[in-house]
C-alpha positions, 0 to 999 in steps of 0.5 A: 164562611167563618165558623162553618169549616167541614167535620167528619163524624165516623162510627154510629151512634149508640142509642138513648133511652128515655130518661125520666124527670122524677117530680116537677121541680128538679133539685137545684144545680150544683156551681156557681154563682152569676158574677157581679163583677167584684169578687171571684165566683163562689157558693151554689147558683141561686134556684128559682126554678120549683114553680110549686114554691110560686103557688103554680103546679108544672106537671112531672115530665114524662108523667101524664095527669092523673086519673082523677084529674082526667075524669073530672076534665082537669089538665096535668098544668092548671092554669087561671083563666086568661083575660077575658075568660069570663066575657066571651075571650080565650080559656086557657084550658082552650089552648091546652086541654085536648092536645095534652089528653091526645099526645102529652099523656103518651109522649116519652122519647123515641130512641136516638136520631142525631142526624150525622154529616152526608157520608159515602155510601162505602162509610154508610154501609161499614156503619150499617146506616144511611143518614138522614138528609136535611130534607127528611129531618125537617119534613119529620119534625113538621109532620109532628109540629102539624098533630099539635104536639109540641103545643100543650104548656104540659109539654114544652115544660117537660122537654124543659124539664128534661133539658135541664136533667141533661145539663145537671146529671151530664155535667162531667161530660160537658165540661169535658168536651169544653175543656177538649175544645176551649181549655175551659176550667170545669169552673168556667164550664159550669159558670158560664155554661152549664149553670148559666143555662141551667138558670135561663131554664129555671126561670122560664119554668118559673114563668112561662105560664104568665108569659103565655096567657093571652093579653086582652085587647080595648074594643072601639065602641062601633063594634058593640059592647058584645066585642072582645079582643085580645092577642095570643102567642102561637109556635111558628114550626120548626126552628134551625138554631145555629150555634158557634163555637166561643160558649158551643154548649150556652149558645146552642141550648139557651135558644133551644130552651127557648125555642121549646117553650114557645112550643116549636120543634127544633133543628140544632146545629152545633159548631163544628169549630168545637167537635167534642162538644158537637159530639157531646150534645149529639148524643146527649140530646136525643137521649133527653129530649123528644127526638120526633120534635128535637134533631141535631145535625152535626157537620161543617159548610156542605152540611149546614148549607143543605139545612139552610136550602129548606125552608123553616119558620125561624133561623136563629143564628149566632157568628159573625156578619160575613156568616150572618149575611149567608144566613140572611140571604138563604133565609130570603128564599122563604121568607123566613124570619132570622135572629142574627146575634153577631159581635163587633167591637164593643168598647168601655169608656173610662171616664176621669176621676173613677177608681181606677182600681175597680175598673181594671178589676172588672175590664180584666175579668169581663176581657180574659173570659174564655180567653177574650172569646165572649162576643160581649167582651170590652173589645177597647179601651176609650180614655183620654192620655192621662186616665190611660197612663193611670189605668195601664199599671192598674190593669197589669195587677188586676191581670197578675191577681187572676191568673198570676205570673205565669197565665199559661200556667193558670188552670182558669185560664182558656185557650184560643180555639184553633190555629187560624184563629191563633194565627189572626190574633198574633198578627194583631199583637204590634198594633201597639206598644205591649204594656202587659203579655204579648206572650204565644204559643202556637202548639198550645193555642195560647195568647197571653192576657195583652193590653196594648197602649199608644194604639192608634185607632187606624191600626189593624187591631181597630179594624176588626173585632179582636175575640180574642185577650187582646186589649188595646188602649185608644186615647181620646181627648174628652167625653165629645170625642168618646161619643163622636169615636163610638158613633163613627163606627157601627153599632156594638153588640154592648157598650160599657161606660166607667163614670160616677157622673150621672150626667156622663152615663146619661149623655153615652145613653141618649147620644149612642146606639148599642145592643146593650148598655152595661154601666160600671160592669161589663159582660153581665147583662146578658145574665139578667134573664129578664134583660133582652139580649141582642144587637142592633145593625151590625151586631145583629137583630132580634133579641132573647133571654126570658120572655123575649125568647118567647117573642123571637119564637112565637107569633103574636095573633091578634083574635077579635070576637063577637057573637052571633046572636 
């Protein structure tokens, strides 16, 4: 199973304390900026997370409504009346009111309960412990989803809220652990980790009200005047996140944030490929976040095999298909529904008569990103000979001004996760004449930026999706045969197109699948939170990001009304 290999963890793990959010907005983040594909990232990441500057009030987490509020019946987060309110359909004072009296004005955090990989009972008794089993973590969190917890808004925005305390006052450690696992720049750490969540929180706080208020629904008029109709998002229980180990922290917190605000209590596994970062969120985690709905399970195969023998309500796993097709066949046994956010081969087509210059600026910085270990990375080149022949020189020089001569010199530049994936990598490199890198060492886990020209497109670098910074260069002799080359094989997780011709960009549109569409820029649509990410066939199914992580977690319920009288 690609991405799950077995891990041991030692040693007991010090106790949180309960950590206060003071004040429902948290100042702004501290990092960079989302890229836009021209310039290096610089300045402060842009904050829209206060929804009090939106004219809504959060409640402080940790914090419960005040005593006036509760003697005049006001909840901590008011909200306006959902549709229908005034003719017999749903309040939203319904879905909150007496949860938030019953559980949010006492929720604080329970001391830490990260859930450790099965240990022998001679480990278990140096350390003083016995482990929770899978079993027992998800009968714990579901005894708590049933009291109704985890459903008032008052408290998903507190664990959001405290979520993205850990992110910000934790960052040091974070960055950390990445650079100990992937050789990421605290630049990048924060870039595209830290921050990049940081900002998905932001603007689910910002907007998580609206996405929950009930949508009314048109009655047909053999049900009477009297009817009303409307459809509400409901938590489905307990969720399992599963993340990998290419961005360990992103993909592991965006889902959960996710996953909270939909009101859901959460099983996360972080990838044991990425063991600093694993044991950086297993502790971090409980001390933030409310451990009688929150629980992290570290460990490999054995481990994340008995979580999935249980039954939950949504599997939410990002890989590869050979893991994704386990989960799917696991989460089959209970009918449970899954999000798969899987990969493949991505490809850019670079049409004639573009500039050339740009293009390889923004093939360079979307490719080499983590070391070519970003899912959405262009993963080939489509052009016909000659753009190719132009566009070669053009990449070496947009390489060299990133990273420089010498890449492996380069504190910006990441390293290749272990030495498997090392060694699959380096047997890729002769699948075509190396116009630019080639360069390895093994002991350091570092493969140069490689662009690969004259591929042919049986070669064993066209068989498999790379992850990895290595870029291949595939010639076709036209448009046609770009589209008929991409629809020959499975659909990609993105698809990037390089033309200034409206008609070119509408044709790639309509004429192909993909789970995303990336025109003149690549990688950065996923930051667009209010975008779905996702794929579609072989790179995946089901989507989040913004309102769409809502969707993936919640139940939609249809609600029909009529009166008695």
């Amino acid at each position: 199973m690609d991405g799950i290999l077995p891990a041991v963890r030692a040693g007991r793990r010090t106790r949180g304390q309960a950590v206060r959010v003071k004040g429902g907005c948290v100042p702004p983040a501290t990092g960079e900026a989302p890229w836009t594909g021209e310039a290096p990232w610089t300045g402060e990441a842009p904050w829209t997370g206060c929804p009090a500057r939106s004219g809504r009030r959060v409640a402080r987490a940790g914090v419960p409504a005040s005593r006036r509020d509760r003697r005049e019946g006001r909840t901590a987060c008011p909200r306006r009346a959902a549709p229908g309110a005034a003719d017999g359909g749903p309040r939203a004072a319904e879905f909150t009111s007496a949860p938030e009296r019953l559980h949010y004005a006492s929720e604080r955090p329970t001391p830490s309960r990260a859930v450790r990989p099965v240990r022998t009972t001679s480990e278990a008794s140096v350390n003083q412990a016995t482990p929770e089993q899978p079993a027992d973590v998800v009968a714990r969190l579901r005894a708590t989803f049933r009291t109704g917890r985890t459903k008032p808004v008052a408290w998903r925005t507190g664990q959001l809220h405290r979520l993205r305390a850990l992110l910000t006052e934790r960052r040091d450690e974070l960055a950390a652990a990445l650079h100990a696992d992937l050789g990421k720049s605290a630049v990048e750490a924060n870039r595209t980790e830290i921050d990049f969540t940081v900002r998905e929180i932001d603007h689910s706080l910002q907007n998580l009200t609206e996405w929950l208020r009930p949508e009314s629904a048109p009655v047909p008029a053999h049900l009477g005047s009297d009817a009303r109709a409307w459809t509400q998002y409901d938590p489905l229980g307990v969720v399992l996140v599963i993340a990998p180990w290419n961005y360990p922290a992103q993909l592991l917190l965006a889902p959960v944030a996710g996953a909270l605000a939909a009101g859901n209590a959460v099983v996360a596994k972080p990838s044991e490929l990425a063991p600093a970062t694993s044991a950086a969120l297993a502790k971090l985690l409980p001390e933030y976040l409310d451990t009688d709905a929150v629980a992290v399970v570290e460990g490999g195969v054995p481990e994340t095999t008995a979580l999935l023998a249980e039954r939950f309500d949504h599997i939410f796993y990002t890989g590869n298909g050979t893991v994704g097709r386990v989960v799917m066949r696991a989460a089959a046994e209970h009918l449970t529904p899954v999000a798969l956010e899987l990969g493949g081969k991505s490809p850019a087509f670079v049409d004639r008569d573009v500039d050339l210059a740009v293009v390889a600026d923004r093939l360079a910085r979307g490719k080499f990103l983590n070391a070519g270990q970003t899912c959405v990375a262009p993963d080939y080149v489509l052009t016909d000979p000659a753009t190719a022949a132009a566009l070669e020189p053009e990449l070496v020089r947009a390489v060299r001004e990133l990273y420089g001569t010498e890449p492996k010199e380069s504190g910006e530049y990441g390293r290749i996760v272990n030495e498997r994936h090392f060694d699959r990598l380096s047997g890729l490199l002769g699948s075509g004449r190396v116009a630019l890198g080639g360069d390895t060492d093994r002991t350091a886990k570092y493969i140069a930026p490689t662009v690969l020209a004259d591929v042919d497109p049986g070669s064993p670098v066209m068989r498999e999706e790379i992850f990895g910074p290595i870029l291949p260069i595939v010639t076709v002799p036209d448009l046609d045969g770009a589209i008929g080359f991409i629809n020959d094989r499975d659909k990609p997780l993105a698809l990037y197109v390089f033309s200034e011709s409206a008609g070119t960009r509408d044709r790639i549109a309509a004429e192909t699948s993909s789970g995303g569409l990336g025109l003149g820029l690549p990688v950065a649509h996923l930051t667009v939170s209010d975008l779905p990410f996702g794929g579609v066939g072989e790179s995946g199914m089901g989507s989040y990001h913004g309102r769409y992580s809502i969707e993936t977690f919640s139940h939609r319920k249809a609600v029909l009304a009529k009166p008695l009288s």
